[in-house]
N, C-alpha and C positions, 0 to 999 in steps of 0.2 A: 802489083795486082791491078787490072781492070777497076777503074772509079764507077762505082755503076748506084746511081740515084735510088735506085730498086733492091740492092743487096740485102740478100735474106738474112745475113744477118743483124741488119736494121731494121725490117720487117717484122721478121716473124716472130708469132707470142709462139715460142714451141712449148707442149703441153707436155707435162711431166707429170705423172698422178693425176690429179683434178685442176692443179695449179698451171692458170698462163705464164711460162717462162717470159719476162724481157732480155732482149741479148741484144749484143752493141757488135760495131763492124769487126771483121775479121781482123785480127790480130796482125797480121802481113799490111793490113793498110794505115796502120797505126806511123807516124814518123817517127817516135822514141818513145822510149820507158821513161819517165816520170820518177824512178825511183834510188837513181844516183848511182847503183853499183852495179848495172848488168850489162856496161857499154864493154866490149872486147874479153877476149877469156878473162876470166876468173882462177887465181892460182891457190892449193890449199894454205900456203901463207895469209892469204886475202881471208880466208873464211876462219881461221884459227883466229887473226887479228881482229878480228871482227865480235868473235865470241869473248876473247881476253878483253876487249873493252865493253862488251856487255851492250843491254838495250832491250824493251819492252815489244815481246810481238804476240799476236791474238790468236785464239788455234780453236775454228770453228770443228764442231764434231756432232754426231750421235751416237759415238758409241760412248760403254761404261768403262772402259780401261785406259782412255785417252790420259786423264787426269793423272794416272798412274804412271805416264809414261812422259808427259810432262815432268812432274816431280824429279823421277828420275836423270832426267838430262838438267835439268836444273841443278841436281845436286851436284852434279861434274862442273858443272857450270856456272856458280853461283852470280855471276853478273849477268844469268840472263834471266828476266824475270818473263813466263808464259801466261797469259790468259785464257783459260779454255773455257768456253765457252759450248754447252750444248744445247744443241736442235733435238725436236722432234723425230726426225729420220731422214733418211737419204732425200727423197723428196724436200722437204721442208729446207735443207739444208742448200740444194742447188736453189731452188726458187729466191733466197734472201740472199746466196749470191751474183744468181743473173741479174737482180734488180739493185746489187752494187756496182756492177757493171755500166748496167743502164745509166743510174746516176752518176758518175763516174766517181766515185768515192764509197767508204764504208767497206770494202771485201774484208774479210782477216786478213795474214801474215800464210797461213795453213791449213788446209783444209781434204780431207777426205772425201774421193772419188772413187763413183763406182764405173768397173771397168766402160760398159754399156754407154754412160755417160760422157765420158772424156773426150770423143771429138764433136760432140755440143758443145762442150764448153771451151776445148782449144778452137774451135775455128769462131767463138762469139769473142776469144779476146781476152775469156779470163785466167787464164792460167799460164805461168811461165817458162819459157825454154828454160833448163835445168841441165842442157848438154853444157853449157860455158859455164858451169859450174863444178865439172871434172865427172860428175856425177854416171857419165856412162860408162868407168871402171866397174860399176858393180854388174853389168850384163851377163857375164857367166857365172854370177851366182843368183840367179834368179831363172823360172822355167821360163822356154821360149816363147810360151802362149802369152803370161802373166805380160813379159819384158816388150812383145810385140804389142799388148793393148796401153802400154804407156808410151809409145812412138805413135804420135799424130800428126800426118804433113808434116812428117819430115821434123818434127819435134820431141822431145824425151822433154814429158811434162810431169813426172813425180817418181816412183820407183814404187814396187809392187808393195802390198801389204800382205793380203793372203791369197788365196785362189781356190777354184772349184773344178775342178776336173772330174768329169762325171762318171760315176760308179754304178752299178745294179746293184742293189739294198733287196735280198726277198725274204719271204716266210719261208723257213724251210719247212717247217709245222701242214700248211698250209698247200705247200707245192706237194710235199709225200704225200699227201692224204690223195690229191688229183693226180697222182700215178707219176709224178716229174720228179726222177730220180739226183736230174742235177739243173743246176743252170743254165739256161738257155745261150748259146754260143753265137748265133745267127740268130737276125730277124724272124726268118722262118721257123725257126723251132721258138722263139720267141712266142708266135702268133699259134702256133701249136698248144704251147703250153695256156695260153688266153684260153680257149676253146676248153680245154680239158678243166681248168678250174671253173669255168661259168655251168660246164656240165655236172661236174660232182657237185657244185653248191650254187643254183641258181642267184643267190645273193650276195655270192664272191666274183669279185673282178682281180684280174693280173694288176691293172693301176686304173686311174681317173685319167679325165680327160685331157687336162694339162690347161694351163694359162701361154700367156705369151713368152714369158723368160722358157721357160718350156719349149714351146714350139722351135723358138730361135734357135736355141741348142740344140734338140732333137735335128734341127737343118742342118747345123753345122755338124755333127754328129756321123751325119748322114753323107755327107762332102758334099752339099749345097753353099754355093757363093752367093744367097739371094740380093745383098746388098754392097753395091762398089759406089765410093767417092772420091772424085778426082777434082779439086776446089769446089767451086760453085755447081759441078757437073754431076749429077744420081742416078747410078742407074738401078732398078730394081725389078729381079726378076723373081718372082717367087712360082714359077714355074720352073725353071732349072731342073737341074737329072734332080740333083740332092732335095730339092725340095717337094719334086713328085714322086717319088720317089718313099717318101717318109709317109705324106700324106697320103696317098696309097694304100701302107700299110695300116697306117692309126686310121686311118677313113676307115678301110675294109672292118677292121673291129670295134671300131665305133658302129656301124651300120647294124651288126647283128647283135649291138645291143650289150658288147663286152667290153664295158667301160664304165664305171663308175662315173656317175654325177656329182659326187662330193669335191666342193671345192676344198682345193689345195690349205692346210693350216688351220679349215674349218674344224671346229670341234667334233664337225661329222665323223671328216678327216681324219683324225685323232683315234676315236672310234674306232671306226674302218677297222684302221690297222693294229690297233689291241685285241680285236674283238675276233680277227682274221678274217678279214673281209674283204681288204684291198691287199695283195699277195705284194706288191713291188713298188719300188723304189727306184726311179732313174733323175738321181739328183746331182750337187756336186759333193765331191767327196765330203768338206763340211759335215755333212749328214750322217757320217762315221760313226761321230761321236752322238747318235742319238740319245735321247732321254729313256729312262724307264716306263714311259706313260704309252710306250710302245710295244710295249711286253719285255721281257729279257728271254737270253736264252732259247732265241726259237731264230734268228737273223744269222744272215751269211751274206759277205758284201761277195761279187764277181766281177770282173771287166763288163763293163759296155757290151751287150749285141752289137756285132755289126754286119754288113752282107755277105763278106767274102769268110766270115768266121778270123779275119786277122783283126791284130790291134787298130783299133782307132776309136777318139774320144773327143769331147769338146770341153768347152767351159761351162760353169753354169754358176753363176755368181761371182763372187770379189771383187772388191776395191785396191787400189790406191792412195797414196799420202801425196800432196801436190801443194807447191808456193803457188799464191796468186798474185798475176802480171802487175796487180795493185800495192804490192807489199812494198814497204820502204824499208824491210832489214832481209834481203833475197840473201846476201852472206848470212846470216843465222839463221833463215829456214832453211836453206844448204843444208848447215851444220846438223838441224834437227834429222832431217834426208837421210844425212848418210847416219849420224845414232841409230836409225831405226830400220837402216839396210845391212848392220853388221854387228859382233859382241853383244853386249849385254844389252843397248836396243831392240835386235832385233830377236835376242831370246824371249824379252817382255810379251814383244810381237806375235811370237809363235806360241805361246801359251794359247791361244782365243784365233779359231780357226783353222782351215788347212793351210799350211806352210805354202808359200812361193820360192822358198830358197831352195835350191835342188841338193847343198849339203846335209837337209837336214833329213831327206830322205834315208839316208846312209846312219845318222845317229842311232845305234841298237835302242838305247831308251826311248825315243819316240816309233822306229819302226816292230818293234815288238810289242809294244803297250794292249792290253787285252782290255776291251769293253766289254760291261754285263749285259750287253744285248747280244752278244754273238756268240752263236754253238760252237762247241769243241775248242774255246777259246784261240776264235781265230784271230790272227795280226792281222787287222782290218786294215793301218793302216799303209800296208804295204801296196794292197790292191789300189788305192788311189795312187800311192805312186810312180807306179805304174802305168798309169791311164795318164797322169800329166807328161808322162813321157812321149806319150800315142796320141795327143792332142793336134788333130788336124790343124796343119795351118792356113794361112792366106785369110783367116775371118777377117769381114768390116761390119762395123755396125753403122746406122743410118746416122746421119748428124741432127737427126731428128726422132731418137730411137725413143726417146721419154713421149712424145706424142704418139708413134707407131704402137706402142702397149698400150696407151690408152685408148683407143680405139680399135683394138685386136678384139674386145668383147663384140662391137657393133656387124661384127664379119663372120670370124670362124669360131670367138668365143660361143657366137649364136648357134652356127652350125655343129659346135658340139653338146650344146644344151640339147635341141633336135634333132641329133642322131643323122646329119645333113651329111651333104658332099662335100669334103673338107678341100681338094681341089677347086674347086667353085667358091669356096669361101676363101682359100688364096689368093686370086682373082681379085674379088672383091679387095680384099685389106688393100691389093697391091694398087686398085685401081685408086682407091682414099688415099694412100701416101702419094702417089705422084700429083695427084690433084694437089695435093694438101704440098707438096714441094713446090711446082711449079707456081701456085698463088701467093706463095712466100717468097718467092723470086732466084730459086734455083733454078736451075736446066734439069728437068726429071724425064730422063729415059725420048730427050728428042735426040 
């Protein structure tokens, strides 16, 4: 790589939630690993040998099932002793690893990443190629969306966890009573059916306005590429077909006022949709499994709207499991890798979330499973997967994506508070990222 005195990423604080990221040079300019076992392939001999003589490694997290799933590889494994260790949340979790980067010590051994995330952190340096560690055999058991957001330049930096491939969630309660006999197929009838619930019940909206993980998808959704990274080079167009495209349509009923102001998870939110107030749901599948504080028995999941009325869908949430480039036992977090990409690892795994494995789609026990949310007890979760089938590809996310959400309020978040021109507010956000790239010392869109 080019030695360049100004490399963003020795620069830039990239801003993840409210917290300044420190991030250290790209991984490529590094001259070696520091950590004895990553020089030349890696054979599963190496990584068995490695577990049979045992050794103490750190396993940063936030979730509540990690511990459970430590344990369990431990018990197969009784000479490896795990520390888990948990964070606050996603946020909290990269920030106290970018600043072991920084320092150049302190990372865990393992750590969980969410999709969004991972070419920040592989191109700042913290996280480790995982190909020389045989680990790309698990590629066709995992969906292509999932398998493509853990390849970063040209690196395979951890293996999926779960995934969200996004579904429509609606009231049926809600939609009959506004004369919409079925689920919306297209946009168009989509925005049809908007208009007809805001007229039977001035205080019902089809959905809310959305946040940034939102928007993002909706783009991808929509087959917008607004964001491409080629090293140090960004280019960002949030003007694109797919991204005018979308905004277009949510702008147009944003404008006339068919759009709930409740934010997303607020209790408002909560409300809303008990109370039938907010008709729909364009989430990742995840969202399946809702709770009962959303009513029961009145829900029906459908594919995606999309323009042409054929399949297509995006992401919308999941994480990753990932060694970092700082670990000194990469054989044992290997080892943990693959536990938790097959057997009875990756069963634990699949209990808590939507699956990323594509056999698990095929299991009659999980694809017929009936949730008390849904009429005529439907297998909800077949319609997601489904949708991870029809998952548009070619997505990039920015290498500065934890900044770009926080700053999405200052733009289009605004323009949907105010009922604004949400093209104009693309604009905007797009004009803040390449400023905000370019002074970090990328190449943004010259």
């Amino acid at each position: 790589m080019k030695k360049n005195s100004t490399s963003p990423w020795l620069k830039a604080g990239l801003a993840l939630g409210t917290v300044a990221l420190l991030v250290a040079p790209l991984a490529a300019c590094s001259s070696d690993s520091s950590s004895g076992d990553t020089s030349g392939g890696t054979s599963q001999a190496d990584i068995d040998a490695a577990v049979k003589k045992g050794g103490e490694i750190t396993w940063w997290t936030w979730g509540d099932t990690t511990q459970d799933w430590a344990d369990a590889f431990m018990k197969k494994n009784p000479k490896v002793k795990i520390k888990v260790v948990k964070l606050d949340n996603p946020d909290a979790t990269v920030t106290k690893l970018q600043n072991a980067v920084k320092a150049g010590s302190g990372a865990p051994d393992i750590v969980p990443v969410e999709y969004q995330t991972l070419p920040q952190l592989t191109m700042s340096g913290a996280l480790a190629d995982m190909s020389a560690y045989g680990l790309d055999k698990y590629e066709d058991d995992f969906t292509a969306s999932t398998w493509n957001a853990v390849n970063v330049a040209d690196k395979l930096v951890g293996i999926p966890l779960d995934s969200g491939p996004m579904v429509m969630i609606y009231n049926t309660k809600l939609y009959a009573a506004a004369g919409i006999k079925e689920a919306p197929k297209t946009w168009d009838e989509f925005v049809a059916a908007s208009a007809a619930i805001h007229k039977y019940d001035p205080s019902a909206y089809i959905a809310n306005g959305g946040d940034a993980g939102f928007f993002t998808s909706m783009i991808w959704a929509s087959g917008g590429h607004p964001f491409k990274t080629e090293g140090e080079n960004v280019t960002i167009d949030l003007q694109d077909q797919g991204s005018k495209k979308f905004a277009d349509m949510w702008g147009g009923m944003l404008q006339k006022g068919e759009l709930s102001q409740v934010a997303t998870w607020s209790d408002e939110w909560t409300k809303s949709l008990a109370q039938d107030k907010l008709g729909t749901l364009l989430m990742g599948s995840w969202m399946i499994d809702m709770g009962e504080d959303y009513g029961v028995d009145k829900w029906k999941a459908a594919p995606m709207p999309t323009w042409d009325g054929q399949p297509g869908s995006a992401e919308n949430g999941g994480s990753s499991i990932t060694v970092t480039e700082q670990s000194k036992n990469k054989l044992i977090g290997a080892a943990v890798l693959q536990f938790l990409a097959e057997g009875d690892g990756r069963d634990l795994v699949n209990q808590g979330g939507f699956p990323a494995t594509v056999a698990t789609f095929d299991e009659p026990e999980w694809s017929n499973r009936v949730y008390p949310a849904y009429v005529d007890e439907q297998k909800a979760n077949q319609v997601g997967a489904a949708s991870a089938k029809s998952v548009i590809p070619g997505w990039q996310y920015l290498p500065y994506q934890g900044y770009a959400n926080n700053v999405f309020a200052d733009s289009v978040g605004k323009a949907i508070s105010e009922e604004g021109d949400l093209n104009a507010a693309l604009k905007e956000w797009q004009k803040t990222l390449v400023d905000y790239g370019n002074a970090q010392g990328f190449t943004a869109n010259k």
